[in-house]
FIMITOR-813586 format. One record per residue: x, y, z of N, C-alpha, C in turn; residue number from 1; residue in three letters; chain. Coordinates in pm, 1 decimal. Atoms other than C-alpha are relative to their C-alpha. Layout:
<atoms>
@nxx=X	nyy=Y	nzz=Z	caxx=X	cayy=Y	cazz=Z	cxx=X	cyy=Y	czz=Z	seq=NUM	type=ALA	mol=A;
...
</atoms>
This chain:
<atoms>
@nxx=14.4	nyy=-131.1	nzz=63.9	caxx=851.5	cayy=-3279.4	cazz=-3592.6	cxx=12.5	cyy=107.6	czz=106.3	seq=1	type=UNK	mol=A;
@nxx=-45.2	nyy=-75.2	nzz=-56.2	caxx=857.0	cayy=-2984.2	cazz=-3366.5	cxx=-37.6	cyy=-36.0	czz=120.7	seq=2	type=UNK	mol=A;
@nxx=-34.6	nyy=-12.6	nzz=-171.8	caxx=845.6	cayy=-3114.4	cazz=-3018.0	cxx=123.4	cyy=-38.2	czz=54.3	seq=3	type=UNK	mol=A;
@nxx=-121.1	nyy=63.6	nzz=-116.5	caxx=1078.0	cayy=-3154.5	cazz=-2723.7	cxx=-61.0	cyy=-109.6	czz=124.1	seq=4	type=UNK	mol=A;
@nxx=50.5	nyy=97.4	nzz=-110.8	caxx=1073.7	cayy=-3455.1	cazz=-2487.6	cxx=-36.0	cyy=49.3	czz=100.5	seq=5	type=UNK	mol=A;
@nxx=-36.3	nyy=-71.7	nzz=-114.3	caxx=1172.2	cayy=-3267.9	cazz=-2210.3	cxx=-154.7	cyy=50.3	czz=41.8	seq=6	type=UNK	mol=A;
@nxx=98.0	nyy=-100.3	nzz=-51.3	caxx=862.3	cayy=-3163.1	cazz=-2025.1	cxx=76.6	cyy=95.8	czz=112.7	seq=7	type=UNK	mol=A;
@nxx=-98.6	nyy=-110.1	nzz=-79.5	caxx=904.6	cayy=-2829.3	cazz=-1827.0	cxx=-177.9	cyy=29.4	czz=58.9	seq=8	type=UNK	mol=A;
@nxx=98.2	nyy=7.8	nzz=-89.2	caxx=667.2	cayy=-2775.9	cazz=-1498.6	cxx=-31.7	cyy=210.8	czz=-23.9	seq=9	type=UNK	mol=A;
@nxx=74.8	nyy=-152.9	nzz=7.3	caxx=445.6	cayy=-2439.9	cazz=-1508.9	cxx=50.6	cyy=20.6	czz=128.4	seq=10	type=UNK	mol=A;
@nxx=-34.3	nyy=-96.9	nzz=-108.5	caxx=543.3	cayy=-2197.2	cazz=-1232.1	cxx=-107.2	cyy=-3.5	czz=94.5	seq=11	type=UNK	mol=A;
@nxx=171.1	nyy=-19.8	nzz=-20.0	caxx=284.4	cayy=-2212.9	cazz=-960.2	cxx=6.3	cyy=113.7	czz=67.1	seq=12	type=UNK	mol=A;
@nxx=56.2	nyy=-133.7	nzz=-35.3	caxx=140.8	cayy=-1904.0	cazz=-797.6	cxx=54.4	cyy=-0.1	czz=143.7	seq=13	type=UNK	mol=A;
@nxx=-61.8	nyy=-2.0	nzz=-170.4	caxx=305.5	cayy=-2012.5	cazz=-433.2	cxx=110.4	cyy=64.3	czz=-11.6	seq=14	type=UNK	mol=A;
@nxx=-89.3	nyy=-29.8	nzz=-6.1	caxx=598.5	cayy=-1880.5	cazz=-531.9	cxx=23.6	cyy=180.5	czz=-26.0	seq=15	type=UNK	mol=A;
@nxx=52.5	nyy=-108.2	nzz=30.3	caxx=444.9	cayy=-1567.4	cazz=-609.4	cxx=-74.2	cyy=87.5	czz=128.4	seq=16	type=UNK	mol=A;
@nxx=91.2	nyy=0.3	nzz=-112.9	caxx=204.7	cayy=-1561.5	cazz=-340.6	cxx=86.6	cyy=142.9	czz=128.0	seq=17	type=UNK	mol=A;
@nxx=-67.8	nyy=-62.8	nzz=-125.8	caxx=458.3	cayy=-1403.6	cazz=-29.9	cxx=62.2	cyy=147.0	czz=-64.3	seq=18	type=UNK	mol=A;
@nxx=-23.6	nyy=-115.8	nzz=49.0	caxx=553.4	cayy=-1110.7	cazz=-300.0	cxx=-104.3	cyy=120.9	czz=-21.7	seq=19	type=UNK	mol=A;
@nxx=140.2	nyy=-102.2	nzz=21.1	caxx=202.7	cayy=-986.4	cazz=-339.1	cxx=-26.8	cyy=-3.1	czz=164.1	seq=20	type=UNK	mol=A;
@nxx=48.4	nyy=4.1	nzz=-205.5	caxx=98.8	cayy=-1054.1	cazz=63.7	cxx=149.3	cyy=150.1	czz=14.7	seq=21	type=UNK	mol=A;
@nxx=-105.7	nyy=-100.1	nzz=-64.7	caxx=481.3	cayy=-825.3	cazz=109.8	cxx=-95.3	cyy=151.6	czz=-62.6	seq=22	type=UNK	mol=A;
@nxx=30.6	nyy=-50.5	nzz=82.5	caxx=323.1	cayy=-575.4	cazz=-157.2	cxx=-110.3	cyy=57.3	czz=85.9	seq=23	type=UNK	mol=A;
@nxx=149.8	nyy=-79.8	nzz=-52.4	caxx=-13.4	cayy=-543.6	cazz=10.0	cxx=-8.9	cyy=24.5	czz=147.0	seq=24	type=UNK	mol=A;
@nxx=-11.3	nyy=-38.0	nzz=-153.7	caxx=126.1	cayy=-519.4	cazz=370.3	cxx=75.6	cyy=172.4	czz=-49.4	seq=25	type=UNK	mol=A;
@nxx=-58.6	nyy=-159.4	nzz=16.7	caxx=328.2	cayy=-195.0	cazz=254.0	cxx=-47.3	cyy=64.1	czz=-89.3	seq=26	type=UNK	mol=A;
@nxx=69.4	nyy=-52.9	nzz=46.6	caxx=68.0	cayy=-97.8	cazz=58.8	cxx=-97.5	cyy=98.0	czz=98.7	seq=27	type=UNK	mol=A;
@nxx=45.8	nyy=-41.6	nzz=-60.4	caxx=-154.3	cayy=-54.9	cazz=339.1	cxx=71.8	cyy=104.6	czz=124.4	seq=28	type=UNK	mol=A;
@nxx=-54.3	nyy=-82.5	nzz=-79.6	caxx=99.2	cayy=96.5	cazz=576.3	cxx=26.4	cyy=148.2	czz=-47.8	seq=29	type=UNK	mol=A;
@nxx=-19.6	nyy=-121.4	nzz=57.6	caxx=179.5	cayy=348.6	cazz=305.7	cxx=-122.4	cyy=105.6	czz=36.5	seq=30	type=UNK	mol=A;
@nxx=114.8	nyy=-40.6	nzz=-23.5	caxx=-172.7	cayy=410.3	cazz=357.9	cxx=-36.2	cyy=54.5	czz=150.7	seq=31	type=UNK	mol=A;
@nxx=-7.4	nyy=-45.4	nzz=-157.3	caxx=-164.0	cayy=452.4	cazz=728.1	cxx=45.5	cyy=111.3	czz=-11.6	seq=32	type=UNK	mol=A;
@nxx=-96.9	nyy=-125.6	nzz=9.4	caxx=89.9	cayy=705.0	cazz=681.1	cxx=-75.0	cyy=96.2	czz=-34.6	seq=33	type=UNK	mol=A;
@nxx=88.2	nyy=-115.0	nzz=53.0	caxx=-102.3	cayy=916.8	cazz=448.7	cxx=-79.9	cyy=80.6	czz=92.1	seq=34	type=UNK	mol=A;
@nxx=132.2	nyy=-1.8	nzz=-90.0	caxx=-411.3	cayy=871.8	cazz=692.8	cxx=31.8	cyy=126.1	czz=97.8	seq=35	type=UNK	mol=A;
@nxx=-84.9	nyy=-45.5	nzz=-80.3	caxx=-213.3	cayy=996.6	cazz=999.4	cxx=58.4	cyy=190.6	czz=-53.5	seq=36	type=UNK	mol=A;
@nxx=-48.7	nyy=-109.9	nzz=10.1	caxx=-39.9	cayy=1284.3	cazz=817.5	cxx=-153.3	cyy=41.1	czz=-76.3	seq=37	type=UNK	mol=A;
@nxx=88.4	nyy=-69.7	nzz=45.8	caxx=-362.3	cayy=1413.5	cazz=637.9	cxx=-92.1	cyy=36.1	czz=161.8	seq=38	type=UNK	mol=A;
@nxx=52.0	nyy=-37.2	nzz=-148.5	caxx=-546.3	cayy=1388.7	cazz=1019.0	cxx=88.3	cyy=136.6	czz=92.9	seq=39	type=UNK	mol=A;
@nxx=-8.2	nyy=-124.9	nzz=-47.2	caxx=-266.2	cayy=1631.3	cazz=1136.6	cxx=8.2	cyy=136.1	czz=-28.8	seq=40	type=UNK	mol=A;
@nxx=28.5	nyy=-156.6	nzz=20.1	caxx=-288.3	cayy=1879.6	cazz=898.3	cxx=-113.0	cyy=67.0	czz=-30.1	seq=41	type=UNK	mol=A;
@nxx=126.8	nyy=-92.7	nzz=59.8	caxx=-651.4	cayy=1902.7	cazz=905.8	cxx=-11.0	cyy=42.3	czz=185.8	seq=42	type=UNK	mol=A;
@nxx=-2.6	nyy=-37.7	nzz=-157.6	caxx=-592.3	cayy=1923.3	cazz=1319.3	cxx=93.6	cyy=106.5	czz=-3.3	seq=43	type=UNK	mol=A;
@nxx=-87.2	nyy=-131.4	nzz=-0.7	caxx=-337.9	cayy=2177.1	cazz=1239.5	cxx=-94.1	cyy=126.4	czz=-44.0	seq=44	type=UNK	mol=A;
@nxx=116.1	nyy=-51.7	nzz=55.1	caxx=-612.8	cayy=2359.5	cazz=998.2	cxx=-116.8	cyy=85.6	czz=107.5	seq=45	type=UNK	mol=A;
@nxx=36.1	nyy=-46.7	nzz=-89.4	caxx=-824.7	cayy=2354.1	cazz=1275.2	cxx=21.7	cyy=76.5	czz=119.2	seq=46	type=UNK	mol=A;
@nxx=-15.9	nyy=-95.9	nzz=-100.5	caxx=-663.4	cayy=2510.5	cazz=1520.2	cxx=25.3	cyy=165.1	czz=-39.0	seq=47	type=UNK	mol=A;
@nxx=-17.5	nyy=-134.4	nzz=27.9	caxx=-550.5	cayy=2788.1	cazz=1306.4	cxx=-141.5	cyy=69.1	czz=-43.1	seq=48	type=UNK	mol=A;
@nxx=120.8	nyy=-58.5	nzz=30.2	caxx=-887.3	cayy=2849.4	cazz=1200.2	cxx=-125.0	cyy=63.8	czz=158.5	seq=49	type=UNK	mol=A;
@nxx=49.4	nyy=-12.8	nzz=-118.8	caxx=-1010.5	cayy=2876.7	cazz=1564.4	cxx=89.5	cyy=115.5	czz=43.1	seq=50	type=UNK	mol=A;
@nxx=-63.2	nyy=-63.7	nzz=-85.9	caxx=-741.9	cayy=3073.2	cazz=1675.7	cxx=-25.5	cyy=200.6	czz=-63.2	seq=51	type=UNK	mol=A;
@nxx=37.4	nyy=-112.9	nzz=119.1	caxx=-804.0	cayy=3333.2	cazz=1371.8	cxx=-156.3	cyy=53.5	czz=21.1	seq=52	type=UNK	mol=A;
@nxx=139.0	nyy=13.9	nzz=-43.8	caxx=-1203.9	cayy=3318.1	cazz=1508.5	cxx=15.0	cyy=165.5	czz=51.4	seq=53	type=UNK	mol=A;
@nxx=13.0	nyy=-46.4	nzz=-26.3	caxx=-1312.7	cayy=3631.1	cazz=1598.4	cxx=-32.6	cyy=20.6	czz=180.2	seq=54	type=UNK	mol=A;
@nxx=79.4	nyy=38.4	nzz=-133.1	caxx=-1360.6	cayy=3673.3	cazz=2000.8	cxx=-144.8	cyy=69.5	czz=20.3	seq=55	type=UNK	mol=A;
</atoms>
């Protein structure tokens, strides 16, 4: 009645695995980036705010 002989193997997660690890390495670098550029425009920030300081 409705089966097939044929068995068919489930997919396993190893093959998966090295797409999420790629994923969460340039996830975090994206993140670096951000980091980095938000640090120089609050060091930029700061200087103009110092320089603007009254003597």
């Amino acid at each position: 009645i409705g089966g097939h002989g044929d068995a068919q193997a489930i997919p396993s997660a190893e093959r998966f695995a090295p797409l999420l690890w790629l994923a969460a390495v340039h996830v975090l670098e994206e993140l670096a980036i951000v980091r980095r550029t938000q640090c120089a425009l609050h060091l930029f920030a700061e200087r103009e705010r110092f320089l603007d300081a009254p003597l």
